[in-house]
N, C-alpha and C positions, 0 to 999 in steps of 0.2 A: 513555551509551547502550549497548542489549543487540548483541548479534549482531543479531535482525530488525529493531532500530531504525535501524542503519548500513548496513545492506543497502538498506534503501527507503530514506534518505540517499543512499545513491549512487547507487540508480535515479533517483533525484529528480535531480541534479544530470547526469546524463549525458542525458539528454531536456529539459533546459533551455536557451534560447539564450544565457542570461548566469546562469552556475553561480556560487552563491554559499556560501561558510565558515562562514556564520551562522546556519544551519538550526538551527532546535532542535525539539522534538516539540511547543511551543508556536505553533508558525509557521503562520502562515494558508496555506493551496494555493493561494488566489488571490493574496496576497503574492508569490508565485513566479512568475507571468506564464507561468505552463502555458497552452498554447494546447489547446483541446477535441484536436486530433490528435493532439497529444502525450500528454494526461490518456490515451487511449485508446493510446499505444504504453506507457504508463506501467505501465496496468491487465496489457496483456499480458505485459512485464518480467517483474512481482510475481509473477505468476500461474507462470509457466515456473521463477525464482529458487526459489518454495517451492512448488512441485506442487498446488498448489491454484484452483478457480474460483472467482472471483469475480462475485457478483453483484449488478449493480449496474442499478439504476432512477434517472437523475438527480433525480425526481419524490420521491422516497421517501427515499433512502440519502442527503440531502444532509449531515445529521450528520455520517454514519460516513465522511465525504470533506472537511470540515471543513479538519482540524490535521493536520498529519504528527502527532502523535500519536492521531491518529482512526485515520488508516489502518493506523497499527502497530497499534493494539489490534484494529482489523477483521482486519487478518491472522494477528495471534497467535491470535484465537478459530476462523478458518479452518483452519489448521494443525491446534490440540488438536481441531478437529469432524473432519476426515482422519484425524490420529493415531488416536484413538478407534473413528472409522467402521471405519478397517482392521484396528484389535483385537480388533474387536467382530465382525467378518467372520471373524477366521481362528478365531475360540473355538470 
């Protein structure tokens, strides 16, 4: 796993009532018994660790909230669209 994929590993595991070793980016969210208030202190975590908003629609975004591999790849593309946006700002 990268740097962002172990970061949301351990946001994932410290917002859990029963933190488990076996995460992988294959792993269901709902396999993890995230509770709705947690998913939403989780979102916030993410959001603060890499500077970026997240937005999310439960209606719509259920894919990209899937796999802990969903949510890495949703945040990596968040990131490069900031990286970008600010590079593209200061030109």
């Amino acid at each position: 796993m990268d740097e962002v994929a172990s970061k949301i590993v351990d946001i994932l595991k410290k917002h859990m009532k029963e933190p488990r070793d076996d995460i992988a980016l294959s792993t269901e969210l709902q396999d993890l018994s995230i509770e709705s208030l947690d998913l939403a202190m989780i979102v916030f975590d993410i959001e603060d660790t890499f500077g970026i908003e997240i937005p999310y629609n439960a209606n719509e975004d259920v894919e990209d909230f899937k796999t802990v591999g969903s949510v890495v790849d949703k945040v990596r593309a968040l990131v490069e669209a900031s990286s970008g946006g600010a590079a593209a700002a200061k030109a």
